[in-house]
SETORSE-391206 format. One record per residue (C-alpha): x, y, z. Coordinates in steps of 0.25 Angstrom, whole numbers, padded with zeros to 4 digits, always signed. Layout:
XYZ
...
***
This chain:
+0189-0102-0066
+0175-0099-0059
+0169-0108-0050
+0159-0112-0061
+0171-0114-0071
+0177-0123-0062
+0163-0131-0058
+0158-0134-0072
+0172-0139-0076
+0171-0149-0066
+0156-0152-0070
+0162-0153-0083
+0174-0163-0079
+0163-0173-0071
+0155-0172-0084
+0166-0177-0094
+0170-0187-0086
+0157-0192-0083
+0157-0194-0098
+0171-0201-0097
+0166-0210-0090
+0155-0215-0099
+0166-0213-0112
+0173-0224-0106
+0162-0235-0111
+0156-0227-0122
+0167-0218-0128
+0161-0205-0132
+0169-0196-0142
+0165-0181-0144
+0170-0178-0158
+0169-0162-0162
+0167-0157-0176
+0168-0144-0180
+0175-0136-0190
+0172-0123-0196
+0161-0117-0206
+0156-0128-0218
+0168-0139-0213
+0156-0148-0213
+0154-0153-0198
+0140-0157-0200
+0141-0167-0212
+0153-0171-0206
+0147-0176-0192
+0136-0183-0200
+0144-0190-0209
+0151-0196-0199
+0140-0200-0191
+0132-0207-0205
+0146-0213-0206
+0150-0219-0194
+0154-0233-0199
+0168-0244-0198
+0170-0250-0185
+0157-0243-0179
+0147-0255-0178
+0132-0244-0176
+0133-0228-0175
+0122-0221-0169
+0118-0207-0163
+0115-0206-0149
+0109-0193-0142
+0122-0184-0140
+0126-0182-0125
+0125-0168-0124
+0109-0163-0122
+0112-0148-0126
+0120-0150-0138
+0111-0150-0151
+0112-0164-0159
+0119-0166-0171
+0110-0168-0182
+0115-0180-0188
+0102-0183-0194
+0098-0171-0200
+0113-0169-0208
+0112-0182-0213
+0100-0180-0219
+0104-0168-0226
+0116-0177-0233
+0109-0188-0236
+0095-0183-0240
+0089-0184-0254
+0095-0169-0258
+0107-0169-0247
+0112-0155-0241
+0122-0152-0231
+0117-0150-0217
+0118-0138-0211
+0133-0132-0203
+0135-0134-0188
+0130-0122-0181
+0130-0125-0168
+0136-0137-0159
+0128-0153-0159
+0131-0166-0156
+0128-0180-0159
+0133-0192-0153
+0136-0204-0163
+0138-0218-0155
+0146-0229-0162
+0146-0244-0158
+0161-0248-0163
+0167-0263-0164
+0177-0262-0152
+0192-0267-0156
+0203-0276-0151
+0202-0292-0146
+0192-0290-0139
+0182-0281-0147
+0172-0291-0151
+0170-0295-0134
+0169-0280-0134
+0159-0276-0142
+0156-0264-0147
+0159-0250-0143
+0150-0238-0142
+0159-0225-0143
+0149-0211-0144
+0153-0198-0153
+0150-0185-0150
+0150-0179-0161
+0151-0163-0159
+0147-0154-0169
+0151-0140-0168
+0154-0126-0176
+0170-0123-0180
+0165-0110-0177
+0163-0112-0163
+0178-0115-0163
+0182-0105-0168
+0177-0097-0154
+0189-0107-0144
+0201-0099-0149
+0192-0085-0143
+0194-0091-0130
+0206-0088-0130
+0206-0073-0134
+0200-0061-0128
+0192-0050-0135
+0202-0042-0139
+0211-0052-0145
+0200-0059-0152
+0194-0046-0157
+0210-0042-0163
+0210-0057-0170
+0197-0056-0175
+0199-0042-0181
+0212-0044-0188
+0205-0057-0195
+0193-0048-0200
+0204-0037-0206
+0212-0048-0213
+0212-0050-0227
+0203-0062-0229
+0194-0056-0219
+0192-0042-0221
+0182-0040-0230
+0173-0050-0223
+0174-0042-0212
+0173-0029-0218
+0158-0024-0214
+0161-0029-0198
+0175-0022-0200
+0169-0009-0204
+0159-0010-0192
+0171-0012-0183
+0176+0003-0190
+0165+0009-0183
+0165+0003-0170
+0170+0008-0158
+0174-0003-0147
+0174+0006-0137
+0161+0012-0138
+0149+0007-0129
+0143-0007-0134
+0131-0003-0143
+0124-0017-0145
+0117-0014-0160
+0131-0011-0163
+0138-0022-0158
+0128-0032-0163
+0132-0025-0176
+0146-0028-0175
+0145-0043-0172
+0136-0045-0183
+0146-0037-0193
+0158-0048-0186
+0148-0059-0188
+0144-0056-0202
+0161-0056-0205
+0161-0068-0196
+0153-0077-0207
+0158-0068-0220
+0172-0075-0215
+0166-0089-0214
+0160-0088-0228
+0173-0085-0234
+0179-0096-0228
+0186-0091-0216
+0185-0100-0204
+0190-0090-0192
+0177-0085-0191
+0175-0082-0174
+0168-0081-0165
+0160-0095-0171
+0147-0091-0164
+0145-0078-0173
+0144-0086-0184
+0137-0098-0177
+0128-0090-0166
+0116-0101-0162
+0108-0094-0150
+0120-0085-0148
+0116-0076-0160
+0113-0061-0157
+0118-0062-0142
+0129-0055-0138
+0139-0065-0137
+0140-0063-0151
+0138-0049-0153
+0153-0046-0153
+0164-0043-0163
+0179-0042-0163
+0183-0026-0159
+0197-0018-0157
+0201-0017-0144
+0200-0003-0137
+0211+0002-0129
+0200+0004-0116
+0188-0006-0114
+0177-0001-0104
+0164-0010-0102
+0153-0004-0111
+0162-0002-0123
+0159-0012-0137
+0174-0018-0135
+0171-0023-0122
+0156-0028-0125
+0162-0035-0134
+0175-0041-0126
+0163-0046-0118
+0155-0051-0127
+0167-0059-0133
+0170-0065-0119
+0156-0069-0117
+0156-0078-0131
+0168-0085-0126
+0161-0087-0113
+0147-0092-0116
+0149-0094-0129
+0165-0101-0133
+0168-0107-0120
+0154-0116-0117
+0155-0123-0131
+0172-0125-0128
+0168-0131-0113
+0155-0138-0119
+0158-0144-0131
+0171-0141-0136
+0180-0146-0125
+0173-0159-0126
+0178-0165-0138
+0187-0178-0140
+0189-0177-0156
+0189-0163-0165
+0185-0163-0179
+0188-0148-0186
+0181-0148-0202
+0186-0139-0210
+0183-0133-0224
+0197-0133-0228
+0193-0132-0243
+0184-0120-0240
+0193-0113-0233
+0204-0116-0247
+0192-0111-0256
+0190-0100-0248
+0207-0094-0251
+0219-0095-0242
+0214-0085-0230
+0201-0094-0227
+0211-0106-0226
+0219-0097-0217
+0209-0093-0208
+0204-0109-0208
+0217-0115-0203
+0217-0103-0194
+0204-0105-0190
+0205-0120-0186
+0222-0119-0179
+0211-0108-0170
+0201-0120-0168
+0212-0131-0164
+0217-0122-0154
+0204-0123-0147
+0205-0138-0145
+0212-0146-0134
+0219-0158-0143
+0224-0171-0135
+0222-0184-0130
+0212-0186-0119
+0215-0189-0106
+0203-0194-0095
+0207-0181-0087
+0206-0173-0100
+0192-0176-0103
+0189-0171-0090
+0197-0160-0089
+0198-0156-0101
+0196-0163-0115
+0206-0163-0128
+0202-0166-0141
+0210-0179-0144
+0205-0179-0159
+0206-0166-0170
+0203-0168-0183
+0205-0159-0195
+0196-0160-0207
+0195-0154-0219
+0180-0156-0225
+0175-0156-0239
+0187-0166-0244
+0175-0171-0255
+0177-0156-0261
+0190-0162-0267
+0195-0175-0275
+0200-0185-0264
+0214-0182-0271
+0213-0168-0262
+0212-0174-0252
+0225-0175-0245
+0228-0162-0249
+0217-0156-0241
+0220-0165-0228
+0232-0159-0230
+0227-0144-0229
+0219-0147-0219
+0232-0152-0211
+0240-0141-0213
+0231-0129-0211
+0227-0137-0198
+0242-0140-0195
+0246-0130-0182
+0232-0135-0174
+0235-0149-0177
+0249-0149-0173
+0244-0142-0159
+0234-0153-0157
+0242-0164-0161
+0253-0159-0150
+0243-0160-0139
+0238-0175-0143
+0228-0174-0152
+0226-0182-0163
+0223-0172-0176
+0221-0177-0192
+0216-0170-0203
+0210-0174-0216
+0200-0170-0225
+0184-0176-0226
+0171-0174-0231
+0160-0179-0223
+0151-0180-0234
+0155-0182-0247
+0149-0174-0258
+0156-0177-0270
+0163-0187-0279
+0177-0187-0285
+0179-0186-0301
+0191-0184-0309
+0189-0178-0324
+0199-0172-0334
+0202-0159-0335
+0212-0152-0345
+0218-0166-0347
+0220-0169-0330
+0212-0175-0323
+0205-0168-0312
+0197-0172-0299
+0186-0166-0294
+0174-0169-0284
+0160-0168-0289
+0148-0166-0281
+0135-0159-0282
+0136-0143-0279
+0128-0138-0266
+0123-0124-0273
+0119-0130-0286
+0115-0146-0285
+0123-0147-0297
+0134-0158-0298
+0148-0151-0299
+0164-0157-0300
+0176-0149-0293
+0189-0146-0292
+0192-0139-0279
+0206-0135-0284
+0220-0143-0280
+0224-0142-0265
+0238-0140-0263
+0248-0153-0258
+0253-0144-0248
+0244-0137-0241
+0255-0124-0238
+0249-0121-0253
+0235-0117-0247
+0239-0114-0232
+0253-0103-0234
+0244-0095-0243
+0233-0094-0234
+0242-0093-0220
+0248-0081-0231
+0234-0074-0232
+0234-0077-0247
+0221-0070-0253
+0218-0084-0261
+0226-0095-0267
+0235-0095-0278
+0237-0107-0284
+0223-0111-0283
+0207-0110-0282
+0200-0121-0272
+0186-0123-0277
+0175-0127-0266
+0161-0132-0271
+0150-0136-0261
+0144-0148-0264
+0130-0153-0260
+0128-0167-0250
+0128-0177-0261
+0117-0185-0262
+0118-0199-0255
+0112-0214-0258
+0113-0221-0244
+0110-0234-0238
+0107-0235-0224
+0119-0234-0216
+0128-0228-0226
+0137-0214-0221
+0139-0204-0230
+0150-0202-0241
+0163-0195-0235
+0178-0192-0237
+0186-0198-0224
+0175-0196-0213
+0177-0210-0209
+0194-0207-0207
+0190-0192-0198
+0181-0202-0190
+0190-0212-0189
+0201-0200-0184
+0190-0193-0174
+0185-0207-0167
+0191-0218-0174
+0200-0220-0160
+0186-0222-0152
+0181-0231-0160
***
């Protein structure tokens, strides 16, 4: 470790615990939410603030304590669900923050001599696909480049990546770097990149390609995964690209790990578990293969007063599966259910080093309304909601998800090409449209039970 490393580490420690100091009187808990492509961390983070409700006597947002991070834009999302012709607000491209402060009645004898209690949330908004970048930390170019290609060449994979592959066919790795050519190849990788997302793969790294911001068109992410020569020299395209590679993780993986990461108490991670299963077995595959690689990016366990300092652990993590008002509330179970098992080997691990873990299965915004009709002299339950693409009103049946969920997870860890014993619909469903008195949150599925699990403790 440089002199430098060493100097801003103990900037850092001062820093944090400075801040210990004032959390003793005013708690502050710094909750991250994040999850991959569509999971739904924006309505999720404003329903839960236009529901804040129970023991908490006001809510109110304060300014966020960090200058240089963009504000959550509470208001603006709200708006969009709650308008006269309600949409759903744009996805999280990029990291923001708001701080929500609570006044809650304090407990035991002597609560009412007490008063009540200010406990702060920051509430840290980031993209899955950013997470997806910690596990490269770990690896070097050439065993990220072996990984990455044999995931392209698989069987699920393959023909998304057909045009970059071909490119790659052509290429010679140890021929000196031409930029228009290299620029080439990491569009072609990126172009694959988000063909794989819009299948329904999760494992789609390096995040940033897909979510650039200012980095767009630099050359920290004009790189691509290559085969590995037998000799490397300086100038050749391998090399280039080793280094460019080693750069991303520098300036790009590493400052938001130490800045914004590192720092969190309580971990929520939403998933899309349904449209991972409407999408076949290989996309629920890659998805519980995507996440057990996210969870090993996080420190679990309790906090300690020399841990903050030193070096925090995430004492909460909770496992969500969104979109639960896609199904009849008698599904339910059965998706908290997969959601638990796909999720099993990173829960175990985090479990074991002192964190508290759960799962269960939400929707932050609930967009439909339950019916049962008759059909072929059975009753039948279905969800009804108005469909996003048309406006018109429409009734589902997603299909029946299995009791035990070895009937979905053997098939795909067995890279089946689709299920066998049955089709799972998805429908996407428009906001619906809301009558609300002042005061009033919005319409949910379990919210209130993943708060009470996140910060119910602090409060």
């Amino acid at each position: 470790m440089g002199i430098g490393s060493i100097t801003d580490t103990i900037a850092r420690a001062v820093e944090d615990a400075s801040d210990g100091v004032t959390e003793v009187f005013q708690p502050v808990i710094r909750v991250g939410v994040t999850g991959l492509s569509r999971a739904g961390k924006t309505v999720f983070i404003t329903s839960l603030v236009a529901n804040s409700e129970g023991r908490i006597v006001s809510a109110f947002l304060q300014p966020q304590p960090d200058d240089t991070v963009p504000r959550f834009a509470f208001e603006t999302h709200l708006a969009a669900l709650t308008g006269a012709t309600p949409h759903w607000p744009h996805s999280t491209r990029a990291i923001s923050q708001l701080r929500l402060s609570l006044k809650v009645q304090q407990r035991g004898p002597m609560a009412g001599m007490r008063g009540l209690k200010t406990v702060h949330i920051d509430i840290v908004d980031y993209p899955g696909e950013w997470l997806l970048d910690l596990p490269l930390l770990n690896q070097s170019y050439a065993e990220w480049s072996t990984q990455a290609l044999e995931l392209a060449r698989s069987e699920g994979r393959a023909a998304l990546a057909d045009g970059w592959l071909a490119q790659l066919e052509g290429c010679d790795p140890t021929a000196d770097l031409d930029e228009p050519k290299a620029q080439k190849l990491a569009l072609g990788f990126t172009e694959y990149l988000s063909a794989s997302r819009e299948a329904g793969f999760s494992a789609c790294a390096p995040g940033r390609f897909l979510l650039p911001g200012d980095l767009e068109g630099s050359p920290v992410l004009t790189f691509c995964p290559l085969e590995r020569p037998d000799k490397a020299r300086t100038k050749m395209l391998y090399a280039e690209f080793e280094r460019r590679f080693e750069a991303y993780k520098r300036k790009v993986v590493k400052p938001f790990f130490r800045d914004h990461f590192a720092k969190i108490d309580r971990q929520i991670v939403l998933v899309d578990a349904l449209g991972a299963i409407h999408a076949g077995p290989q996309a629920v595959e890659d998805l519980r293969g995507a996440m057990g690689d996210i969870l090993t990016s996080f420190r679990p366990g309790k906090n300690t007063w020399l841990s903050k300092i030193l070096r925090k652990r995430v004492e909460k993590i909770l496992f969500v599966a969104t979109k639960a008002d896609h199904l009849h509330h008698t599904q339910h179970p059965q998706l908290t259910a997969i959601m638990q098992a796909m999720l099993r080997d990173a829960k175990d691990r985090a479990d074991f080093k002192g964190a508290k873990t759960g799962a269960m299965s939400i929707a932050s915004l609930r967009a439909t309304v339950e019916q049962t009709v008759t059909h072929q002299g059975q009753p039948l339950d279905l969800v009804r909601g108005m469909l996003l693409d048309t406006g018109k009103v429409a009734a589902m049946h997603a299909g029946e998800l299995p009791d035990d969920p070895a009937h979905l997870l053997t098939p795909a860890r067995q890279g089946a090409a689709e299920w066998l014993d049955g089709d799972f619909e998805v429908m996407r469903f428009a906001p619906p449209v809301l009558t609300r008195k002042p005061g009033d949150g919005l319409p949910h599925i379990r919210l209130d039970k993943a708060a009470q699990f996140l910060i119910g403790d602090r409060l």
